[in-house]
PDB file of N, H, CA, C and O in Angstrom:
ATOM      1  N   UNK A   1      89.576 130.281  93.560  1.00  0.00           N
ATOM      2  CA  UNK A   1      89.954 128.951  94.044  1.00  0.00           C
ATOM      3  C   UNK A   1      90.898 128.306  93.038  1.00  0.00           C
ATOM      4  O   UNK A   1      90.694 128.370  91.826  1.00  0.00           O
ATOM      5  N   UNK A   2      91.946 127.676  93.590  1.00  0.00           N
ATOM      6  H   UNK A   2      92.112 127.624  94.575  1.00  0.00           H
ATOM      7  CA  UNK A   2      93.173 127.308  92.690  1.00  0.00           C
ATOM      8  C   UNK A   2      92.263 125.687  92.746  1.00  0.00           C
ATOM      9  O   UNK A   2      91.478 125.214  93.568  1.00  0.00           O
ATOM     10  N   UNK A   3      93.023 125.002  90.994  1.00  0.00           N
ATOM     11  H   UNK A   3      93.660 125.385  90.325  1.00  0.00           H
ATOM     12  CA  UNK A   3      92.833 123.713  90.940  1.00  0.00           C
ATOM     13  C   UNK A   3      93.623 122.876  92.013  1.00  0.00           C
ATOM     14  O   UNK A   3      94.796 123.182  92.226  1.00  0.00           O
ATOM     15  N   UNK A   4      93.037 121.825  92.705  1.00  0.00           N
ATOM     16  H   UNK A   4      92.084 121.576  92.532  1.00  0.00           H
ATOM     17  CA  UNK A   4      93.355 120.671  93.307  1.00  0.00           C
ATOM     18  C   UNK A   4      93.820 119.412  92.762  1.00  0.00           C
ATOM     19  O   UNK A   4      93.004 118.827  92.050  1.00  0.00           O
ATOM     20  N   UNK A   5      95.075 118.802  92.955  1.00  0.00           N
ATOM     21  H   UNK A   5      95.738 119.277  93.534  1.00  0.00           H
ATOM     22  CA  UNK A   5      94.759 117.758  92.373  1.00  0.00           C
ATOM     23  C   UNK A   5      94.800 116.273  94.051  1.00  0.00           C
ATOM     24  O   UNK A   5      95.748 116.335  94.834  1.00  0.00           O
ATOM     25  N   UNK A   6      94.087 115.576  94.182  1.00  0.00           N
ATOM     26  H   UNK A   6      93.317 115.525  93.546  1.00  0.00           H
ATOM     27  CA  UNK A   6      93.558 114.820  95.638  1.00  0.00           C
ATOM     28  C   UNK A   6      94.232 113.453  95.162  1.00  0.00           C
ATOM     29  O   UNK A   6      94.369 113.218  93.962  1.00  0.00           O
ATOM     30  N   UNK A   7      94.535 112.804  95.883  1.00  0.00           N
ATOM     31  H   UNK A   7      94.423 112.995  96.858  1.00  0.00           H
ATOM     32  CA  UNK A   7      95.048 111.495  96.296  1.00  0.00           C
ATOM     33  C   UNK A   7      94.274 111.040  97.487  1.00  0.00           C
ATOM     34  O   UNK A   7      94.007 111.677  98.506  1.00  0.00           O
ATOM     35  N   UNK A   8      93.826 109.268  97.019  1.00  0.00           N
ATOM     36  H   UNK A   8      94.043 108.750  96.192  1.00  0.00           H
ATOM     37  CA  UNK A   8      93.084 108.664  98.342  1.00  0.00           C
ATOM     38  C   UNK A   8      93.906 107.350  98.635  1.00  0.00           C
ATOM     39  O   UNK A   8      94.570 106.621  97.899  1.00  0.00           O
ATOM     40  N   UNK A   9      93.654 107.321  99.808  1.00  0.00           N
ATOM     41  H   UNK A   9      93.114 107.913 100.406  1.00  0.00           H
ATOM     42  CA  UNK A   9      94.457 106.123 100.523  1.00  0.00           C
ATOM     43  C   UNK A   9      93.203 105.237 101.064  1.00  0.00           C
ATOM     44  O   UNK A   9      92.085 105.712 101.266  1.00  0.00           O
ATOM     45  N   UNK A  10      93.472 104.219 101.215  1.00  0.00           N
ATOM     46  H   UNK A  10      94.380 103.833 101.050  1.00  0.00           H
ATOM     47  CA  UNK A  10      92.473 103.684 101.803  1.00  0.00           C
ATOM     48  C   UNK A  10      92.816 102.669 103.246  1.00  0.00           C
ATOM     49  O   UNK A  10      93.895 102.086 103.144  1.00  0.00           O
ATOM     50  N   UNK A  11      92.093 102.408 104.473  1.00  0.00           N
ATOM     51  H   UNK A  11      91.216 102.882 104.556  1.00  0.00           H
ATOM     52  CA  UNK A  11      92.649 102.741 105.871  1.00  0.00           C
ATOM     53  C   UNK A  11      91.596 101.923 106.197  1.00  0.00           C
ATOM     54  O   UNK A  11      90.503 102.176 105.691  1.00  0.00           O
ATOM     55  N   UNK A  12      91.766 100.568 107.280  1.00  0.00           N
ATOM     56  H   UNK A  12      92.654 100.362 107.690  1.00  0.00           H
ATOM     57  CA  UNK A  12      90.693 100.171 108.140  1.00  0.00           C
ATOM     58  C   UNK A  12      90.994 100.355 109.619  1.00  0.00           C
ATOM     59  O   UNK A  12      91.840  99.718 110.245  1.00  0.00           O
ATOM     60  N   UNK A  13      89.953 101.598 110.248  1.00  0.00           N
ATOM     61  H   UNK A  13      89.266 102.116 109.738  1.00  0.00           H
ATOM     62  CA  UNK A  13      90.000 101.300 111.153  1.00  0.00           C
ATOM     63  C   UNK A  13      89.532 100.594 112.116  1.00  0.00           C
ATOM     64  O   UNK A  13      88.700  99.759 111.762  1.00  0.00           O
ATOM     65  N   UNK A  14      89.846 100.649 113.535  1.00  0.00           N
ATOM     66  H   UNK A  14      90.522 101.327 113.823  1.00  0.00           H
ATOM     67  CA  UNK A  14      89.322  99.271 113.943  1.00  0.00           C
ATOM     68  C   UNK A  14      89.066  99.677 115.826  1.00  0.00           C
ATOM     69  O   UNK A  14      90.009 100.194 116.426  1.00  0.00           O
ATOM     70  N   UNK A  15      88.031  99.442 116.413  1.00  0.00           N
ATOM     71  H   UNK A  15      87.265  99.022 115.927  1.00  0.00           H
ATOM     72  CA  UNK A  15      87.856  99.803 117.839  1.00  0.00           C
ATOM     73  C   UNK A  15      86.663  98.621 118.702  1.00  0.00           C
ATOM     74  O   UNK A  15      85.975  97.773 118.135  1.00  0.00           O
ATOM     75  N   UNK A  16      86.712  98.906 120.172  1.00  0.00           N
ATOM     76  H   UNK A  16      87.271  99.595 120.633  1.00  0.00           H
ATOM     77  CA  UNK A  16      85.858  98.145 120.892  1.00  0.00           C
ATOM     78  C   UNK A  16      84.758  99.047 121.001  1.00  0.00           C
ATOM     79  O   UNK A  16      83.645  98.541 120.862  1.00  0.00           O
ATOM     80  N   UNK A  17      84.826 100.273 121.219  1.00  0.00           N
ATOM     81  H   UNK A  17      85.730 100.685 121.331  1.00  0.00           H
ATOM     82  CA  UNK A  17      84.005 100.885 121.338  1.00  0.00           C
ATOM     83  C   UNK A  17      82.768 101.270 120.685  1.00  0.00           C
ATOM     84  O   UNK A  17      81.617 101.282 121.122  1.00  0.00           O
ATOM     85  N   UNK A  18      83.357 101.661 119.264  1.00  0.00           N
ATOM     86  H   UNK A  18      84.291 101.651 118.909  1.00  0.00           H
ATOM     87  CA  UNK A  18      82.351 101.752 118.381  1.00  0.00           C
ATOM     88  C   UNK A  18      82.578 102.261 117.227  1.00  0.00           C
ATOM     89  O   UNK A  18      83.787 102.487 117.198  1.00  0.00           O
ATOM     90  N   UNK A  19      81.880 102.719 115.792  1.00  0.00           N
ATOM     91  H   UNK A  19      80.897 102.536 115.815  1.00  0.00           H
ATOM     92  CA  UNK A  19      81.977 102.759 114.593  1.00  0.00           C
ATOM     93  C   UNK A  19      82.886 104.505 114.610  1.00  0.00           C
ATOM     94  O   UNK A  19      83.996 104.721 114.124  1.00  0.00           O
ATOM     95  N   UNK A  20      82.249 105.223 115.112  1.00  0.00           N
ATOM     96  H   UNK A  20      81.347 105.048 115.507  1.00  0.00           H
ATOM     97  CA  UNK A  20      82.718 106.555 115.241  1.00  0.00           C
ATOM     98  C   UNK A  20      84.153 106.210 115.973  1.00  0.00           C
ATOM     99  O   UNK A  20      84.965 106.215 115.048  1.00  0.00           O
ATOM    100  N   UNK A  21      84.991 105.851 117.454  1.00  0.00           N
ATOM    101  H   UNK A  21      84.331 105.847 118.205  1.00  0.00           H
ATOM    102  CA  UNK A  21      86.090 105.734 117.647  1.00  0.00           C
ATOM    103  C   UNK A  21      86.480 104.958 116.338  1.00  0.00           C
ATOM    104  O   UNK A  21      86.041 105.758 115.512  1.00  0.00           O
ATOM    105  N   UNK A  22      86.837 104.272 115.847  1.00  0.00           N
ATOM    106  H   UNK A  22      87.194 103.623 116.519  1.00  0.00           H
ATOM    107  CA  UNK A  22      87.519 103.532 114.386  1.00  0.00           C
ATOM    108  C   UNK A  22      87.468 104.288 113.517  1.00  0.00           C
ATOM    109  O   UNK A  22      88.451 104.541 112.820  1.00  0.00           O
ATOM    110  N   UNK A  23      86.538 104.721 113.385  1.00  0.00           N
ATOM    111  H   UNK A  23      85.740 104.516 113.951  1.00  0.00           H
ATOM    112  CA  UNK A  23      87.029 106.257 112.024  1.00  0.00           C
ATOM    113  C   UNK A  23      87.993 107.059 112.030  1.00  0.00           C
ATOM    114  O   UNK A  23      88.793 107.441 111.177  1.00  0.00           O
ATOM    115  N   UNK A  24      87.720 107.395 113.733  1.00  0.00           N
ATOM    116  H   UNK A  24      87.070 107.084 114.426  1.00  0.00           H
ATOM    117  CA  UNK A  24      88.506 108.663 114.460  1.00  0.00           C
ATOM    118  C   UNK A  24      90.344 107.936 114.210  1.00  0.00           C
ATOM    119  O   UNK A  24      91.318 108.375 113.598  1.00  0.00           O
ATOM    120  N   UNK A  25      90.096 106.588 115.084  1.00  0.00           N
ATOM    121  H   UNK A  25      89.305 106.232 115.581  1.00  0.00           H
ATOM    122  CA  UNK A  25      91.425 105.978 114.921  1.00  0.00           C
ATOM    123  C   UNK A  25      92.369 105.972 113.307  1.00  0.00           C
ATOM    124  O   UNK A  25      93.462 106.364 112.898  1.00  0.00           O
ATOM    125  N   UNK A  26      91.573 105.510 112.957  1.00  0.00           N
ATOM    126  H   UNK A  26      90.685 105.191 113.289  1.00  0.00           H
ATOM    127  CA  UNK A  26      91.995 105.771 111.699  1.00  0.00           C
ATOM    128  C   UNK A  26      93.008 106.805 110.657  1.00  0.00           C
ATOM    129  O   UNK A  26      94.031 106.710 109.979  1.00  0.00           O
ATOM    130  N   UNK A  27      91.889 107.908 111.068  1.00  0.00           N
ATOM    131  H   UNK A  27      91.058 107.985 111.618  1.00  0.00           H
ATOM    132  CA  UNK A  27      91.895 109.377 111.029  1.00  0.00           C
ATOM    133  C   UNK A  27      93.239 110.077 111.289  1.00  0.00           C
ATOM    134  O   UNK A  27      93.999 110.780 110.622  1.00  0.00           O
ATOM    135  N   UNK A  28      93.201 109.444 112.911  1.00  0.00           N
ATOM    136  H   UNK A  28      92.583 108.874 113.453  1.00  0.00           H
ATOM    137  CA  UNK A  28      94.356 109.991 113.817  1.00  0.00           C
ATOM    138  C   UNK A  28      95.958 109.439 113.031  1.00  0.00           C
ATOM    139  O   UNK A  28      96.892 110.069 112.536  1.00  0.00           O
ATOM    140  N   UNK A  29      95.676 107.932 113.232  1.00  0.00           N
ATOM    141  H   UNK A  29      94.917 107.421 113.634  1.00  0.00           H
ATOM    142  CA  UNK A  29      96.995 107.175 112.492  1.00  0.00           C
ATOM    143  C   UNK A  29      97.394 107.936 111.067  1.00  0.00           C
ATOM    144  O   UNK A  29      98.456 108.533 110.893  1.00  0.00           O
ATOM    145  N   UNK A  30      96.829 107.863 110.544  1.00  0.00           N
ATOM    146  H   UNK A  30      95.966 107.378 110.686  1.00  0.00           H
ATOM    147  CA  UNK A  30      96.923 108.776 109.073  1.00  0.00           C
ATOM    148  C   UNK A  30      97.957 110.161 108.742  1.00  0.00           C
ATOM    149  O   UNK A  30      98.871 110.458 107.973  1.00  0.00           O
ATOM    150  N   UNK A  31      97.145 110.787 109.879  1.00  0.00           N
ATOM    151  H   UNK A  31      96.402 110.545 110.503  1.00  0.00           H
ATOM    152  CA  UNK A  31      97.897 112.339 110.237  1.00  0.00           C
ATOM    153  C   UNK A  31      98.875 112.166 110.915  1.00  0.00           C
ATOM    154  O   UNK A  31      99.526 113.185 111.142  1.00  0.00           O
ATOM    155  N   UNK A  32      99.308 111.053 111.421  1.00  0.00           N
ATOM    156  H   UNK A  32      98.779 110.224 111.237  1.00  0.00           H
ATOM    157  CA  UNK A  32     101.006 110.635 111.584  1.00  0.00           C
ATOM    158  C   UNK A  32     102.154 111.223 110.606  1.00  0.00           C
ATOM    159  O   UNK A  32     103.148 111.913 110.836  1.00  0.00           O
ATOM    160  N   UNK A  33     101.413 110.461 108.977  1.00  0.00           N
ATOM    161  H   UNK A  33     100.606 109.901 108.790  1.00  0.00           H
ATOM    162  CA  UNK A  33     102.506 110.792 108.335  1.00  0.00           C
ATOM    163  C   UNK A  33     101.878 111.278 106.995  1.00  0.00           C
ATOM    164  O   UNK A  33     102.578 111.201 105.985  1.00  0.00           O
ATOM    165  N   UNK A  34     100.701 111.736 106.913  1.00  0.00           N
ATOM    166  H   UNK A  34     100.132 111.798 107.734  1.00  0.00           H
ATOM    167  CA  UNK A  34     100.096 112.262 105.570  1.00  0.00           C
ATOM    168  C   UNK A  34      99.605 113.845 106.158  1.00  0.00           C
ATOM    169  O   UNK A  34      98.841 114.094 107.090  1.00  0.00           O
ATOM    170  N   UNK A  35     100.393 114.854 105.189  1.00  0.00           N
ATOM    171  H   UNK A  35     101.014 114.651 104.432  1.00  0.00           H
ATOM    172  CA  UNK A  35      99.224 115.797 105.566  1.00  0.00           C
ATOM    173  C   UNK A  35      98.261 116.378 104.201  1.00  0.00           C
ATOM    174  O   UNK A  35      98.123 115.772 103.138  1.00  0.00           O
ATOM    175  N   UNK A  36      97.786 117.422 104.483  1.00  0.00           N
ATOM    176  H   UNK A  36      97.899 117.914 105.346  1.00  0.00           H
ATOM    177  CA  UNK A  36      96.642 118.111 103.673  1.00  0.00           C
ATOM    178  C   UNK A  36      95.715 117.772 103.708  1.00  0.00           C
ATOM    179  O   UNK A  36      94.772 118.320 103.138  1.00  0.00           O
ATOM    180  N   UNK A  37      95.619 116.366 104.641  1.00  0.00           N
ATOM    181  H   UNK A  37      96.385 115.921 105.104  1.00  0.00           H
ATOM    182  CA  UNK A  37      94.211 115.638 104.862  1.00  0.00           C
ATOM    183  C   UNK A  37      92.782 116.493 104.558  1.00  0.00           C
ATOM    184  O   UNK A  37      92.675 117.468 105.302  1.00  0.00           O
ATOM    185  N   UNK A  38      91.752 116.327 103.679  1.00  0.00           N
ATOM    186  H   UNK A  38      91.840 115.535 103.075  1.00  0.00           H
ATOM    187  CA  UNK A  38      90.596 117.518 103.484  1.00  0.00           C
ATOM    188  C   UNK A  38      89.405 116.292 103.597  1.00  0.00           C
ATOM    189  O   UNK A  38      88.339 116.908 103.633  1.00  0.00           O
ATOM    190  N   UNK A  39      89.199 115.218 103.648  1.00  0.00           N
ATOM    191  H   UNK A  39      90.064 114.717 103.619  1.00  0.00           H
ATOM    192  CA  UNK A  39      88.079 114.112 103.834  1.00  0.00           C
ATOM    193  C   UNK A  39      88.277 112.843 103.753  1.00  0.00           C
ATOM    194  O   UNK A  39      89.284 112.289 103.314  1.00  0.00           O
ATOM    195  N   UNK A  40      87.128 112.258 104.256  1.00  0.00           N
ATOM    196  H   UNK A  40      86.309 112.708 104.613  1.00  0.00           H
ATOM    197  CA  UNK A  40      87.439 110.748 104.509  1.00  0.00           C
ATOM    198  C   UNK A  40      85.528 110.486 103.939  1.00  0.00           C
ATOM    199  O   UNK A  40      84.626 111.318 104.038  1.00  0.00           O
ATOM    200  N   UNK A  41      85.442 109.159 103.406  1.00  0.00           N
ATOM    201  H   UNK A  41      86.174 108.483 103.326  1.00  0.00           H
ATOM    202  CA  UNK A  41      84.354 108.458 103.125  1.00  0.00           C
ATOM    203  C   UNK A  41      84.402 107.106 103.803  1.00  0.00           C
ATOM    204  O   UNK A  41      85.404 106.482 104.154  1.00  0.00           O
ATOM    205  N   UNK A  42      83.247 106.806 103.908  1.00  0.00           N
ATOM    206  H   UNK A  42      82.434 107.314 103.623  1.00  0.00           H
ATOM    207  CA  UNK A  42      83.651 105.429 104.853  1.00  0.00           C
ATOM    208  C   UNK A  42      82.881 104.123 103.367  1.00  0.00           C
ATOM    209  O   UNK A  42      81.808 104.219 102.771  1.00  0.00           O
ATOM    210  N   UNK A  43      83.782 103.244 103.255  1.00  0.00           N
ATOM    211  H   UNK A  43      84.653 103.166 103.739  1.00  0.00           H
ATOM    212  CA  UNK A  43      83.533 102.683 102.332  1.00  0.00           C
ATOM    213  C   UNK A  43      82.801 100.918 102.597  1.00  0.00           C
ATOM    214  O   UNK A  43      81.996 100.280 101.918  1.00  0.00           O
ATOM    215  N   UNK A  44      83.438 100.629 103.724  1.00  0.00           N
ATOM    216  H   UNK A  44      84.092 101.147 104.275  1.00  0.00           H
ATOM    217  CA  UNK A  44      83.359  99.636 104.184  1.00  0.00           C
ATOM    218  C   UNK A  44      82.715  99.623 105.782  1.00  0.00           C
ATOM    219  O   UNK A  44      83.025 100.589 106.480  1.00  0.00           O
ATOM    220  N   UNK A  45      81.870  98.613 106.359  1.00  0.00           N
ATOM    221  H   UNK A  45      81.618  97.829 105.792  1.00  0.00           H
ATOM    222  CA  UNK A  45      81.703  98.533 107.760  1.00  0.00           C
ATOM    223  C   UNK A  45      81.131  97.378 108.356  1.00  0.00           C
ATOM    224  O   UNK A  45      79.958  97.062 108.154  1.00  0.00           O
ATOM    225  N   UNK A  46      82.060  96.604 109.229  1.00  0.00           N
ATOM    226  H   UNK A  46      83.013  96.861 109.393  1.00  0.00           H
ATOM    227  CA  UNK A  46      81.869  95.268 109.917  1.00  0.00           C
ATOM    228  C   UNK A  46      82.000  95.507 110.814  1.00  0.00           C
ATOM    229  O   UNK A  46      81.944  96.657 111.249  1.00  0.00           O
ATOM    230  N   UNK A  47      82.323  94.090 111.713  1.00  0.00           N
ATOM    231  H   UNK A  47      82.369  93.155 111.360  1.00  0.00           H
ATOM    232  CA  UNK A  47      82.240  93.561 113.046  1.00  0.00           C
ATOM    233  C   UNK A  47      82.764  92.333 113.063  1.00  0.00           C
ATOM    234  O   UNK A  47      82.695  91.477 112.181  1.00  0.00           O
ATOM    235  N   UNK A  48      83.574  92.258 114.663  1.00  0.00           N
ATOM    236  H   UNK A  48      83.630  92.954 115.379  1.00  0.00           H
ATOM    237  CA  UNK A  48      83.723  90.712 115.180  1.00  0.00           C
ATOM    238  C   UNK A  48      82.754  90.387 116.050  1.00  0.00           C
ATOM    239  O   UNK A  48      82.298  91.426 116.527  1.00  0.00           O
ATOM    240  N   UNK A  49      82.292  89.554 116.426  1.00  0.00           N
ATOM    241  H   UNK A  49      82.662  88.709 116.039  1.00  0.00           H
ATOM    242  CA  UNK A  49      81.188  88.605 116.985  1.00  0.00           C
ATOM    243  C   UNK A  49      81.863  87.979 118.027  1.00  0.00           C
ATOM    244  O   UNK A  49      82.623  87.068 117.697  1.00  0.00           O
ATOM    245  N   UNK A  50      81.733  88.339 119.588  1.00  0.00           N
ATOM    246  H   UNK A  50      81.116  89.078 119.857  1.00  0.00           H
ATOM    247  CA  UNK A  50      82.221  87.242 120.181  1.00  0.00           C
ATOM    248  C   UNK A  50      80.385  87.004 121.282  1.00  0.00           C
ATOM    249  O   UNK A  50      79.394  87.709 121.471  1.00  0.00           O
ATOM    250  N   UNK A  51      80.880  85.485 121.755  1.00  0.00           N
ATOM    251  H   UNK A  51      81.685  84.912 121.601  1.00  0.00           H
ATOM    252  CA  UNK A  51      79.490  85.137 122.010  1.00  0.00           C
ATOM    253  C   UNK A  51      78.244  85.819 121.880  1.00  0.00           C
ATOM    254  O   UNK A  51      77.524  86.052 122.851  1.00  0.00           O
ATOM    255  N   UNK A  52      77.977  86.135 120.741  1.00  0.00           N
ATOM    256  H   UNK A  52      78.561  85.946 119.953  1.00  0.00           H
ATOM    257  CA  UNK A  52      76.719  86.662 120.363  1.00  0.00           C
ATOM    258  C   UNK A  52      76.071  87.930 120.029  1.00  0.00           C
ATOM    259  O   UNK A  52      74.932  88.154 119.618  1.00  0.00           O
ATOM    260  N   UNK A  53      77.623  89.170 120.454  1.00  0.00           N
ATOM    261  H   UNK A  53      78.548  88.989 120.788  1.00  0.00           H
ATOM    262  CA  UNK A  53      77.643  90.022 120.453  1.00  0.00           C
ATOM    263  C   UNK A  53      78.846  90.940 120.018  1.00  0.00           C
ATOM    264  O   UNK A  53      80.026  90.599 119.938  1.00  0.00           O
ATOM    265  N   UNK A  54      78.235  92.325 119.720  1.00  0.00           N
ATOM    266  H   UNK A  54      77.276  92.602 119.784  1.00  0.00           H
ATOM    267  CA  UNK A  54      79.624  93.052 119.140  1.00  0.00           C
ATOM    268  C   UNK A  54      81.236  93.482 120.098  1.00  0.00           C
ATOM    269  O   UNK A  54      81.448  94.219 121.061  1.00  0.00           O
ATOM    270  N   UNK A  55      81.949  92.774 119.416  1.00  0.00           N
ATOM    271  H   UNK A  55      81.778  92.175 118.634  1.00  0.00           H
ATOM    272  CA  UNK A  55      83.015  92.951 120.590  1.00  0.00           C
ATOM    273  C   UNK A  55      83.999  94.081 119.553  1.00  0.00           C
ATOM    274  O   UNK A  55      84.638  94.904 120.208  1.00  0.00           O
ATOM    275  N   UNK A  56      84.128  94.151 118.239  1.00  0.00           N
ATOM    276  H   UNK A  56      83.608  93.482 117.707  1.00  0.00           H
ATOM    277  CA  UNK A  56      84.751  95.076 117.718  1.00  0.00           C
ATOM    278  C   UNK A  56      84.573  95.265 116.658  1.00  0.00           C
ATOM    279  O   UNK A  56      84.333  94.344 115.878  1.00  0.00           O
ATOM    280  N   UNK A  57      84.666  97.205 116.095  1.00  0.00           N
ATOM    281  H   UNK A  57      84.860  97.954 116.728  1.00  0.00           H
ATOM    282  CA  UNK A  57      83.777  97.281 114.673  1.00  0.00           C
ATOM    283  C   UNK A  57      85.403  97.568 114.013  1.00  0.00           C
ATOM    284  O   UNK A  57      86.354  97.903 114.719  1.00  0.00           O
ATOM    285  N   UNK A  58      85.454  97.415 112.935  1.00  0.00           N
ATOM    286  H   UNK A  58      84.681  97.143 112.362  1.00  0.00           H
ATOM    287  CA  UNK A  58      86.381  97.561 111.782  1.00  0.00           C
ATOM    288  C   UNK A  58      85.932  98.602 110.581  1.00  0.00           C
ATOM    289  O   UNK A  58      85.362  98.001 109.670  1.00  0.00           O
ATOM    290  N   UNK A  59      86.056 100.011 110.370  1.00  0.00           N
ATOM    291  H   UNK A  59      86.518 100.499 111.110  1.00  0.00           H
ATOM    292  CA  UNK A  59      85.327 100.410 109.146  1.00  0.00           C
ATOM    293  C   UNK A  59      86.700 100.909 108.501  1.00  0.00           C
ATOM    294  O   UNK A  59      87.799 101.269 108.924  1.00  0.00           O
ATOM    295  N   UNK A  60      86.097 100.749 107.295  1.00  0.00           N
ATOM    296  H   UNK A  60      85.205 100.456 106.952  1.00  0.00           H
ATOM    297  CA  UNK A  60      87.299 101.150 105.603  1.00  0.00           C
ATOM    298  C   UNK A  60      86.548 102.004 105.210  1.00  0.00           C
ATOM    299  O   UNK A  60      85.397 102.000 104.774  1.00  0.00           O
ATOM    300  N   UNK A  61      87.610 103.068 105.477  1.00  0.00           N
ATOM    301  H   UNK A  61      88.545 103.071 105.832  1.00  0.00           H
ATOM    302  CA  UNK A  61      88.120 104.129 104.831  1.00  0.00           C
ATOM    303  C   UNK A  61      88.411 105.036 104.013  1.00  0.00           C
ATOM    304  O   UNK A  61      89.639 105.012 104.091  1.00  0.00           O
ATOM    305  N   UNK A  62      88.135 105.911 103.200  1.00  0.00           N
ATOM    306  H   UNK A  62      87.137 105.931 103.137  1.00  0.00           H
ATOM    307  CA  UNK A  62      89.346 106.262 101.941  1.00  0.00           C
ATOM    308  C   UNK A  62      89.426 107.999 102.700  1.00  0.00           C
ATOM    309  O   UNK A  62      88.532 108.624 103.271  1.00  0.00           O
ATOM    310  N   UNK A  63      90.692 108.344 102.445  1.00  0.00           N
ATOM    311  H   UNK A  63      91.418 107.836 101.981  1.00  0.00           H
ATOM    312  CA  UNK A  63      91.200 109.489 103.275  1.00  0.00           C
ATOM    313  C   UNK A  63      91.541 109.902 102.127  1.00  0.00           C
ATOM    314  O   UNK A  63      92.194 109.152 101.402  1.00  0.00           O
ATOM    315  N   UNK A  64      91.153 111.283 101.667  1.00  0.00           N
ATOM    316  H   UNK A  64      90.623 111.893 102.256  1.00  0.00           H
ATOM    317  CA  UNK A  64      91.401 112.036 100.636  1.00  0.00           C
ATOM    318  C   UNK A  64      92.576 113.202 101.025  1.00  0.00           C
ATOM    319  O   UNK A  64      92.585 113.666 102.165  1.00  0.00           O
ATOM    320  N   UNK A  65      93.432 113.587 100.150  1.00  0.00           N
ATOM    321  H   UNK A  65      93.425 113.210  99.224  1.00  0.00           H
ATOM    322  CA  UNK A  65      94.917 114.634 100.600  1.00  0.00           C
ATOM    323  C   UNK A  65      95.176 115.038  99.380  1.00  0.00           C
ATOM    324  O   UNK A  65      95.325 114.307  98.401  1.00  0.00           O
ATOM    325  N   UNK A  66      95.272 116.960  99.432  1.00  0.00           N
ATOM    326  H   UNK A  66      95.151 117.554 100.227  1.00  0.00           H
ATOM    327  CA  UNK A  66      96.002 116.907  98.767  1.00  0.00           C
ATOM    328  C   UNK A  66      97.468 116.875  98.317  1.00  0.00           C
ATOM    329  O   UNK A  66      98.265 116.852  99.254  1.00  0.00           O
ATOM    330  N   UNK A  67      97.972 116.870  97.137  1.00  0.00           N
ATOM    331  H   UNK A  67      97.324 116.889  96.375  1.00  0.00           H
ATOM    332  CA  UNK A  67      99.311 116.620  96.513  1.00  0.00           C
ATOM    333  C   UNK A  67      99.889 118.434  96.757  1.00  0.00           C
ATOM    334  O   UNK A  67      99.413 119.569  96.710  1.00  0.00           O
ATOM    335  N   UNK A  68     100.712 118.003  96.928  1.00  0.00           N
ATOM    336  H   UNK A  68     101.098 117.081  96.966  1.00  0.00           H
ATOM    337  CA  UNK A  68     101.732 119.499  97.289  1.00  0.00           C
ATOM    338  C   UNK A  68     102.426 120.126  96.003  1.00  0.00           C
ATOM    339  O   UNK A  68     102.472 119.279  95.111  1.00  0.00           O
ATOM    340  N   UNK A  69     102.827 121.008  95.729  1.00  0.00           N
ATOM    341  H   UNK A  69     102.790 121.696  96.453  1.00  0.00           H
ATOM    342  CA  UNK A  69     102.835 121.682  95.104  1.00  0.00           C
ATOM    343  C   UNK A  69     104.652 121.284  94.407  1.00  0.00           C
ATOM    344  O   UNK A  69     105.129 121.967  93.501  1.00  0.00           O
TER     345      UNK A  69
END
């Protein structure tokens, strides 16, 4: 196994649906324009509140990549 050296970004995603779609979103946006993508940690995790209930979760991120050669 060759040494790695990793870079993290950090990313909020954000959905109606639920904690897992917002990760995914996240995830997806990312691999737009970063590759080597190898993990993500979820660092952060909220919500908006509309009358009384969850209308959208927001979770942060850190997307780990490595550096190219």
């Amino acid at each position: 196994m060759s040494d790695h050296i990793y870079k993290k970004i950090e990313l909020v995603g954000s959905s109606a649906v639920g904690v897992e779609d917002a990760v995914n979103n996240a995830v997806t946006r990312a691999g737009e324009s970063i590759r080597n993508m190898r993990w993500f940690e979820v660092v952060d995790l909220r919500g908006h509140l509309e009358n009384g209930k969850v209308a959208h979760w927001q979770v942060t991120v850190k997307i780990g990549f490595t550096l190219e050669e």
